[in-house]
C-alpha positions as CSV (number, residue, x, y, z in Angstrom):
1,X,-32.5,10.8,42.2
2,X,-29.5,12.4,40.1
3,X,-30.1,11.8,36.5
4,X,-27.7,12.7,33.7
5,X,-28.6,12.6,30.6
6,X,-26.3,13.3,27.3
7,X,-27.6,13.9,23.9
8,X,-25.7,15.5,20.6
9,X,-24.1,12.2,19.5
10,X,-24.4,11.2,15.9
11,X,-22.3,10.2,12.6
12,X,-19.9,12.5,11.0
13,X,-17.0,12.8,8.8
14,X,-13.5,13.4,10.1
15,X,-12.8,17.1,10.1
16,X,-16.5,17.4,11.2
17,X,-18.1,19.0,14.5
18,X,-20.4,18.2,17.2
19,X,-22.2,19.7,20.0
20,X,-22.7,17.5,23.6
21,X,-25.0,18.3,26.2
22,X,-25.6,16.5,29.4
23,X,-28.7,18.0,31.4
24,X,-28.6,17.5,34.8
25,X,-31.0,17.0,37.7
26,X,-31.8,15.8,41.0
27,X,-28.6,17.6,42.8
28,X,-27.3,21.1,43.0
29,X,-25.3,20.8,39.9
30,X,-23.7,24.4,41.0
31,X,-21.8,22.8,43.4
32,X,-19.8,19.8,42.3
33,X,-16.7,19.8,39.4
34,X,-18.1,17.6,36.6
35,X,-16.9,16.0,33.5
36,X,-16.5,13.9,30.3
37,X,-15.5,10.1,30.0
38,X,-15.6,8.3,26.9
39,X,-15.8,4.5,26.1
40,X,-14.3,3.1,22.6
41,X,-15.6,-0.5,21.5
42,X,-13.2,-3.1,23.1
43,X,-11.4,-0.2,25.6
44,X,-11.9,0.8,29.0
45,X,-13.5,4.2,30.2
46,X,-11.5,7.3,29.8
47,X,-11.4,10.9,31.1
48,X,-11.8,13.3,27.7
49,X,-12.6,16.7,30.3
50,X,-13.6,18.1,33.1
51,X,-14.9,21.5,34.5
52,X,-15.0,23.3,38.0
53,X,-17.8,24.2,39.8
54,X,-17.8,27.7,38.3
55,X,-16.2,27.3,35.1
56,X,-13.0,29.0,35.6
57,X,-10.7,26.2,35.3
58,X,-10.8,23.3,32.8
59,X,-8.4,20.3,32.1
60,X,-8.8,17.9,28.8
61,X,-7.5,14.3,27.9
62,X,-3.7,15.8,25.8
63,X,-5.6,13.9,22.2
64,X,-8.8,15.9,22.6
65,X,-6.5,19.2,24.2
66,X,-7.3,22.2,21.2
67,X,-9.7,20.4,19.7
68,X,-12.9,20.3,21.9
69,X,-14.1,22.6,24.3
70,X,-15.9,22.0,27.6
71,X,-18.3,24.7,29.2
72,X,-21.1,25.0,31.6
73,X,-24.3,27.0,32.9
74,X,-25.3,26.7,36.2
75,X,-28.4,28.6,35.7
76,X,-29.7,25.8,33.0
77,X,-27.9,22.7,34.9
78,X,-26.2,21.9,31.7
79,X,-22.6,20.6,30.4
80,X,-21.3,20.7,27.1
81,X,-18.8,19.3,25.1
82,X,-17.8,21.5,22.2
83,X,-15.7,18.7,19.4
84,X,-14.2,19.9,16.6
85,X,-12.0,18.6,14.2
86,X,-13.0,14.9,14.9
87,X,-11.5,11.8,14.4
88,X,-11.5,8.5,13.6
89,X,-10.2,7.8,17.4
90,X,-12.7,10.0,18.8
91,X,-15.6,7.1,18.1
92,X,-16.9,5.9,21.5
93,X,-19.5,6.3,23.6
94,X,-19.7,9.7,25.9
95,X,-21.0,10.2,29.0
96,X,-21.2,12.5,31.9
97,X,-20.4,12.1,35.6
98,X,-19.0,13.4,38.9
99,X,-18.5,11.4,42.0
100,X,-20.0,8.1,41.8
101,X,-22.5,9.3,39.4
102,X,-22.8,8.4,35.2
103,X,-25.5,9.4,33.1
104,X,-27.0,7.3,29.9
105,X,-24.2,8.0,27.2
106,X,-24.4,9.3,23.6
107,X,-23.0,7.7,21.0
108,X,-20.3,9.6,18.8
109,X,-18.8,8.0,15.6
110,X,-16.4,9.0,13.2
111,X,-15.9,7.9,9.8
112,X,-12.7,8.3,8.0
């Protein structure tokens, strides 16, 4: 079965930083793009990033765009999700997915 599981979520101040990892299993992660979504309290799903199959090419949500950083290792079927500079806005859940496929989120909140 694919399982995705985040972790690196926590409380912090704006200005602050945090480190996302998703750890990934049951598929050849190698070989599909993956990504980021995000969920805010009262708003739909969002896409914050996502990454190719080898890392080479990235794209980012424009509010998130300089600010966090996504990155991948095949060899430890692992995405992360490099924030800095957080804000207020930034609050939600986050998850990882590809396809059809979401992992168990990690919460990320932001205090002003």
């Amino acid at each position: 079965d694919v399982q995705l599981q985040a972790s690196g979520g926590g409380s912090v101040e704006s200005g602050g930083s945090l480190t996302l990892a998703c750890a990934a299993s049951g598929f050849n992660f190698y070989e599909f793009e993956i990504g980021w979504f995000r969920q805010a309290p009262g708003k739909v799903l969002e896409g914050v990033s996502c990454i190719s199959r080898n890392g080479d090419n990235t794209r980012y949500l424009d509010s998130v765009r300089g600010r966090f950083t996504v990155s991948r290792d095949n060899a430890k079927n692992t995405l992360y999700l490099q924030m800095n500079n957080l804000k207020p806005e930034d609050t939600a859940v986050y998850y990882c997915a590809f396809n059809q496929n979401r992992g168990q989120g990690t919460l990320v909140t932001v205090s002003s």
